[in-house]
VEXDOMAR-274383 format. One record per residue: x, y, z of N, C-alpha, C in turn; residue in one letter. Coordinates in pm, whole numbers, plus 50000, padded with zeros to 5 digits. Each point is the difference from the previous one (the first is absolute). Example, Ala and Ser with C-alpha at 12.3 -4.5 7.8 and 13.67 -1.06 7.14 Angstrom:
<recs>
(rec (51319; 49431; 50780); (49911; 50119; 50000); (50090; 50120; 50000); A)
(rec (49965; 50105; 49928); (50082; 50119; 50006); (49923; 50109; 50073); S)
</recs>
This chain:
<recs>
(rec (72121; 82557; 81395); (49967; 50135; 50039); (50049; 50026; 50143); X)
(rec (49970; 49896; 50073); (50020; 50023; 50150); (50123; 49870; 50042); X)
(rec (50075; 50090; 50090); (50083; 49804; 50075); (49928; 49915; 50106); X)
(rec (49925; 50116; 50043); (49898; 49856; 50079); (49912; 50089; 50002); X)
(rec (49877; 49933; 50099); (49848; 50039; 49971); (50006; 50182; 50041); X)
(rec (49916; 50030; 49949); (49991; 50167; 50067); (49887; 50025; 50056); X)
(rec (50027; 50125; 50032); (49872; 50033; 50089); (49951; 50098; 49908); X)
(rec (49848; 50013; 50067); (49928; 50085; 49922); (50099; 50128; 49949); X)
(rec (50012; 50083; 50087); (50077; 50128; 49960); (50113; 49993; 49884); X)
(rec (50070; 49882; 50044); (50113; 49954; 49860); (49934; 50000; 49872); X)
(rec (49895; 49919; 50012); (49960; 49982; 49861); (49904; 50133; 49944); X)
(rec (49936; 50079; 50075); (49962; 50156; 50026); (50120; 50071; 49923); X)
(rec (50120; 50002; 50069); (50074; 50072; 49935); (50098; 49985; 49881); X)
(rec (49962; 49847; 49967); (50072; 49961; 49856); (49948; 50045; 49951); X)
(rec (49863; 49983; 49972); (49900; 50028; 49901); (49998; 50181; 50006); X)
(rec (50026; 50019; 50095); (49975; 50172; 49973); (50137; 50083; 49952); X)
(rec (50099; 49896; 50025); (50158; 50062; 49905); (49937; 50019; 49861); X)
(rec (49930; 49873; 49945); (49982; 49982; 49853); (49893; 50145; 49970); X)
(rec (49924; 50005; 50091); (49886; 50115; 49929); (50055; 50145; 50042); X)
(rec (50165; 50019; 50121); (50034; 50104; 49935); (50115; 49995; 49916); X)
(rec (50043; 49902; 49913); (50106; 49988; 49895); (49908; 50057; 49906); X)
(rec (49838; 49992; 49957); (49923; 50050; 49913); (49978; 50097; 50008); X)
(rec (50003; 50103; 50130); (49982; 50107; 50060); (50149; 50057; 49933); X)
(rec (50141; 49973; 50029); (50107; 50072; 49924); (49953; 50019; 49867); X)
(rec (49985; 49886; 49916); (49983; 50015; 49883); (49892; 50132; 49957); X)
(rec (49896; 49982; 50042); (49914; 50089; 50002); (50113; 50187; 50000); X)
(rec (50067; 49981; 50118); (50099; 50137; 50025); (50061; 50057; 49871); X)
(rec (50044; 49883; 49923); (50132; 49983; 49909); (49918; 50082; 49868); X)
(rec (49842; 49923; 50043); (49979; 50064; 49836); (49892; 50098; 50056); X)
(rec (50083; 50100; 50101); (49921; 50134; 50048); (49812; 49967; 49983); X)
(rec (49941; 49931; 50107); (49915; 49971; 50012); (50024; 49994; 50183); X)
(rec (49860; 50028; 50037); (49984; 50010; 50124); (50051; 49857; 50058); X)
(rec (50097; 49977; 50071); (50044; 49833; 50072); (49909; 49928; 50102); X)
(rec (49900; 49961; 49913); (49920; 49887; 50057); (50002; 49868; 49936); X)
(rec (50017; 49908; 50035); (50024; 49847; 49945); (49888; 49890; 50079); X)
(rec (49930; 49920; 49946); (49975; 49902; 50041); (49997; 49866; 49942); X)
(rec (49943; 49880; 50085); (50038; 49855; 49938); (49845; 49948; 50056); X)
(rec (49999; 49895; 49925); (49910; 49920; 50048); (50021; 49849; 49991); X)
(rec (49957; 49914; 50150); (50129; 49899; 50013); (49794; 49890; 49976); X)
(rec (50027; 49884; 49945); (49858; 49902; 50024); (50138; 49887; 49997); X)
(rec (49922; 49913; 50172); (50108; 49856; 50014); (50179; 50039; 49991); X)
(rec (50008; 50135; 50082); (50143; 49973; 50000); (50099; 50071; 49878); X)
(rec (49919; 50039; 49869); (50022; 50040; 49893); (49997; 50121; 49972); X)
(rec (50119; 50040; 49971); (49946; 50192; 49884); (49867; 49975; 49880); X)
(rec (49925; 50007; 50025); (49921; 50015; 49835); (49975; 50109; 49944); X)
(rec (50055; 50130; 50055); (49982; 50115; 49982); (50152; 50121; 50075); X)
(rec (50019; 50076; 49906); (50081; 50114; 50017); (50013; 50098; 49946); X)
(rec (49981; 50132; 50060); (49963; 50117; 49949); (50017; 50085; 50039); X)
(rec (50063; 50148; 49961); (50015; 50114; 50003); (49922; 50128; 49990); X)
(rec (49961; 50123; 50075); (49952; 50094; 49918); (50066; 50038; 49853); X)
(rec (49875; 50011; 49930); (50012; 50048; 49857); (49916; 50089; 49938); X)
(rec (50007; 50159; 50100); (49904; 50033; 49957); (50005; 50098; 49929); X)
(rec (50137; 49997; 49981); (50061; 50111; 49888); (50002; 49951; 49876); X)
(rec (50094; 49893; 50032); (49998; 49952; 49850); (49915; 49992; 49936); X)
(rec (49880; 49915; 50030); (49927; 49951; 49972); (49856; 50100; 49980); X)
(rec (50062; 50122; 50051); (49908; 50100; 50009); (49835; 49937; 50042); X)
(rec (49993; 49932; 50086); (49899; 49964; 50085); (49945; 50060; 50135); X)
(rec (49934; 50062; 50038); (49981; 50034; 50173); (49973; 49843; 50076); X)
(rec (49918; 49900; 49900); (49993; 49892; 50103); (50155; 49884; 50000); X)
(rec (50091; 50014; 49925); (50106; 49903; 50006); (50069; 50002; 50118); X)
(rec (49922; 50024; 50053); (50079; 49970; 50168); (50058; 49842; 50014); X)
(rec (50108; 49965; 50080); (50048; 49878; 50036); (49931; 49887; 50003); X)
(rec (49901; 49992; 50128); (49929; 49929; 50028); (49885; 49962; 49868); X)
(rec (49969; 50116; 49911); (49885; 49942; 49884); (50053; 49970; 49938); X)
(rec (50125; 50002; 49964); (50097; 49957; 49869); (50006; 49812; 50068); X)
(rec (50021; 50008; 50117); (50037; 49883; 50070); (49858; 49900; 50018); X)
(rec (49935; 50038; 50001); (49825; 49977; 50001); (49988; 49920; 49871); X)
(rec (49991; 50095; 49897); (50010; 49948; 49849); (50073; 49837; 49996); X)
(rec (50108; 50072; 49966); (50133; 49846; 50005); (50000; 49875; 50051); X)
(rec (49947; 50037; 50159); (49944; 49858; 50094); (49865; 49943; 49898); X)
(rec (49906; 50120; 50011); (49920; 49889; 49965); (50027; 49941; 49856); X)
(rec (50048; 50048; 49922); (50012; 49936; 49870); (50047; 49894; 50032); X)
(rec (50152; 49995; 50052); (50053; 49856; 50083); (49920; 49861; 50031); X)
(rec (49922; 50092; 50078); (49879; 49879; 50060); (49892; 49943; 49918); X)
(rec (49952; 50126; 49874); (49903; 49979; 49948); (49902; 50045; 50055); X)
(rec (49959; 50083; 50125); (49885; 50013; 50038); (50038; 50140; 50072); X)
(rec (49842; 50076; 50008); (50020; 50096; 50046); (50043; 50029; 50179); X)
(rec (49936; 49847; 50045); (50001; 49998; 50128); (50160; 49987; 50077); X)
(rec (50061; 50069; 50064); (50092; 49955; 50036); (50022; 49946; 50154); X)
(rec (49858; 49919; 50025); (50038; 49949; 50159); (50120; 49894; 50008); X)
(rec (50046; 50012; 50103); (50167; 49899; 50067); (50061; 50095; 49928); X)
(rec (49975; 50086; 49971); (50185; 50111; 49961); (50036; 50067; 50060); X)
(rec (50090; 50117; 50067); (50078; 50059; 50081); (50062; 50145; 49915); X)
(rec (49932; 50080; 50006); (50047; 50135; 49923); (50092; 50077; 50129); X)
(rec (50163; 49978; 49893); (50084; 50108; 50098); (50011; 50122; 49967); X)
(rec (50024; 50124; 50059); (49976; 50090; 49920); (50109; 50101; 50089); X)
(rec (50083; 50066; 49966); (50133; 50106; 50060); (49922; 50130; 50033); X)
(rec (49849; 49980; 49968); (49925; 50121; 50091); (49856; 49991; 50036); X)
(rec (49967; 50071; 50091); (49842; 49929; 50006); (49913; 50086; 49897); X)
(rec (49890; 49872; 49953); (49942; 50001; 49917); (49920; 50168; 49956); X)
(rec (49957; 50044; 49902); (49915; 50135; 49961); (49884; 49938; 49994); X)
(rec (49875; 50087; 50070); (49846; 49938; 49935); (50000; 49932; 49877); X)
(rec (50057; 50069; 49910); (49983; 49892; 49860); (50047; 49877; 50048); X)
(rec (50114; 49978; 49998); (50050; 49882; 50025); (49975; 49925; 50101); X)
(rec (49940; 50067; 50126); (49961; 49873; 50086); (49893; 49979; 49946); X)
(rec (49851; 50080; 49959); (49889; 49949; 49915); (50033; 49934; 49935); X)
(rec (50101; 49948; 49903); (50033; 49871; 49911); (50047; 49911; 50043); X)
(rec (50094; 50002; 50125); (49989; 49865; 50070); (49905; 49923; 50071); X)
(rec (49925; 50077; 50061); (49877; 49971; 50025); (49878; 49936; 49940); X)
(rec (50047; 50041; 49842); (49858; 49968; 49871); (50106; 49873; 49970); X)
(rec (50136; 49941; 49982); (50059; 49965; 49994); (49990; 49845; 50098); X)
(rec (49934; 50036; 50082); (50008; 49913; 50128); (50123; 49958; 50094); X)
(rec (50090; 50093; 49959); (50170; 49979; 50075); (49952; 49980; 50126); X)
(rec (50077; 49898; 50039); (49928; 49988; 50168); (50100; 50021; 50076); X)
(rec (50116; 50071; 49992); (50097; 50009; 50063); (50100; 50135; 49947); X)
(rec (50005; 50089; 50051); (50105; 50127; 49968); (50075; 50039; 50089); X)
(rec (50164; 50005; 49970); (50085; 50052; 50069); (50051; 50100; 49940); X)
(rec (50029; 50101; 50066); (50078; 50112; 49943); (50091; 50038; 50099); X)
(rec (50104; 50115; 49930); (50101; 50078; 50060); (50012; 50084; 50080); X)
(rec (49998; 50101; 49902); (49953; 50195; 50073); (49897; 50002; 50022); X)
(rec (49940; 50041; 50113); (49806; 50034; 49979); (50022; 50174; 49925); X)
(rec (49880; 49981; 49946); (49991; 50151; 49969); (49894; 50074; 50013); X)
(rec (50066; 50148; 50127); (49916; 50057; 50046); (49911; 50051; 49915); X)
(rec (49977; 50035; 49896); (49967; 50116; 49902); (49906; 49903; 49904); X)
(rec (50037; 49858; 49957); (49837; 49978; 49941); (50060; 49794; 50027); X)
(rec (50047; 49995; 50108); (49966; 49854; 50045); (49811; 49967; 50026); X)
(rec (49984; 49846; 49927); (49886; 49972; 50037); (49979; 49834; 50045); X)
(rec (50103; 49996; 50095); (50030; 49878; 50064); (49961; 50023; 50129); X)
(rec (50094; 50116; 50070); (50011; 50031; 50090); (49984; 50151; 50042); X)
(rec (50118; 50060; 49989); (50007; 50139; 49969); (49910; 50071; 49992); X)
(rec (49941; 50050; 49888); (49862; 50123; 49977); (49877; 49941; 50026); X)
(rec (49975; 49866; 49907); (49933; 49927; 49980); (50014; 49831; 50070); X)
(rec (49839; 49948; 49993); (50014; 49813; 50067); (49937; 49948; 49897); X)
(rec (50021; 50002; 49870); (49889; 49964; 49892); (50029; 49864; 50022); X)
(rec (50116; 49953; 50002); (50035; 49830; 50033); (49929; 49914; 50075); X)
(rec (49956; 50076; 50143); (49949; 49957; 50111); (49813; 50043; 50012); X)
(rec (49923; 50062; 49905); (49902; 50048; 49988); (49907; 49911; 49915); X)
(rec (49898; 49971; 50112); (49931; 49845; 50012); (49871; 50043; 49960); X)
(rec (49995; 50157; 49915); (49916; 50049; 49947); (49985; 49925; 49819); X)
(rec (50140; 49994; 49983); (50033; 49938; 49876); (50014; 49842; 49961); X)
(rec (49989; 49935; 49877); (50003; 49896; 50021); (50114; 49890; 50030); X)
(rec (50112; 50049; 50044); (50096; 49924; 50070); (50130; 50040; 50015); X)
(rec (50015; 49976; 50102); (50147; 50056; 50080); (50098; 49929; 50017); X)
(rec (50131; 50080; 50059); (50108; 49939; 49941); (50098; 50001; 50133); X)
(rec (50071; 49904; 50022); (50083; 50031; 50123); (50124; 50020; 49975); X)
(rec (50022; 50151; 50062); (50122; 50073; 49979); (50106; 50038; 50104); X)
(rec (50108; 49997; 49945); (50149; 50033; 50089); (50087; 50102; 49944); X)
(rec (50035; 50100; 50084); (50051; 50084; 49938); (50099; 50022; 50079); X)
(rec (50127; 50101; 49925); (50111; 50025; 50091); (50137; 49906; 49953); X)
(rec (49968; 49887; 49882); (50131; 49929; 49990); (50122; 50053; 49913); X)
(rec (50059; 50028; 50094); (50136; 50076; 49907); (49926; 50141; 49964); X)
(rec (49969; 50047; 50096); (49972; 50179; 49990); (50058; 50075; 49968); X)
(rec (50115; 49962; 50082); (50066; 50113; 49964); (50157; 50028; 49902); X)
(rec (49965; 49844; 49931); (50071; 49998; 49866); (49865; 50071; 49880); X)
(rec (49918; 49960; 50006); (49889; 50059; 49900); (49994; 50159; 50014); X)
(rec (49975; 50039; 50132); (49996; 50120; 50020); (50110; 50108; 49983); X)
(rec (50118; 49954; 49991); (50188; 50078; 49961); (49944; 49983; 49853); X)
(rec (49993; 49890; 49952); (49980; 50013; 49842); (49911; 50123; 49987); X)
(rec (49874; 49986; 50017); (49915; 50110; 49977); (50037; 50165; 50009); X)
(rec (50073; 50023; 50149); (50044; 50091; 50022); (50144; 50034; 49918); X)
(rec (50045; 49932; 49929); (50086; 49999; 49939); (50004; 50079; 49853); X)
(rec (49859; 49925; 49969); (49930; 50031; 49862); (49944; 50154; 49980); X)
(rec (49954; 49995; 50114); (49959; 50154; 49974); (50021; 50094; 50052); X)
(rec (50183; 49974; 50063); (50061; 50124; 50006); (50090; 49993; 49881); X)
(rec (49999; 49878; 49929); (50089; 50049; 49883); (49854; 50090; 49874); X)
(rec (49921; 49909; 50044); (49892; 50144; 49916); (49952; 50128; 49994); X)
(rec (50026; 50042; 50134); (50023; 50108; 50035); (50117; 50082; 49992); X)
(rec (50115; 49947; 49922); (50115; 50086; 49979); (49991; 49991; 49863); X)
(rec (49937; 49884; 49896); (49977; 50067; 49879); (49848; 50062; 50004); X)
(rec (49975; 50066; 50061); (49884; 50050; 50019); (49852; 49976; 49931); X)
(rec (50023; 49851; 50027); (49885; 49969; 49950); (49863; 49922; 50136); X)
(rec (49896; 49953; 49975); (49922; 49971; 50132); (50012; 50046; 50131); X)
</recs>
């Protein structure tokens, strides 16, 4: 993977190429371009796209599709030692499931002003009201996640749709 050891950020931003290669895909099959992965020991055990068209779901967001998959992987619902990457910051839904999830670690891309709950709108991650929190980094490869996005929905806006 690497020619010699890396540093945090290297391995930050391998892992976040892969969750926005899931994020294109997501584009390709006209779905909002969000992608994520989920890495336990170094490993993908999880990769996922919005699907919330297809699939005609409101909850198939990235991250729950990616939620699912890991844990089946593991066998368990718990996913502590895993690393959820994600090409945008998390929606209340989805950070509430990493959280119920026990992800103890989230990195994301774009923050998003409009319903981030990492950082952005919301600190549900960091809220010691709940039963456990998650330590988060945001900002890796922004502003490749964020051209995609902006990308997406100015081409939706010329077929006049969203």
């Amino acid at each position: 993977m690497f020619d010699e050891t890396p540093n945090p950020l290297q391995i930050h931003e391998h892992f976040m190429r892969l969750a926005l290669d899931e994020a294109r895909a997501a584009f390709e099959e006209n779905e909002v371009p969000v992608g994520a992965i989920i890495i336990h020991e170094g490993h993908v055990i999880a990769s996922a796209h919005n699907q919330k068209e297809m699939l005609k779901d409101p909850t198939a967001h990235a991250e729950m599709i990616a939620i699912t998959q890991a844990s089946e992987a593991r066998g368990d619902w718990r996913l502590e030692g895993c690393v959820m990457y994600v090409s945008l910051e998390p929606c209340p839904m989805c950070a509430g499931a990493l959280i119920q999830a026990r992800v103890p670690t989230i990195i994301y891309g774009a923050s998003d002003p409009k319903a981030g709950a990492c950082h952005s709108l919301y600190s549900l991650t960091s809220d010691e009201r709940l039963n456990h929190q998650s330590t988060v980094l945001g900002g890796v490869l922004a502003e490749e996640s964020k051209q995609l996005l902006q990308d997406f929905f100015r081409q939706q806006r010329k077929l006049g749709k969203k």
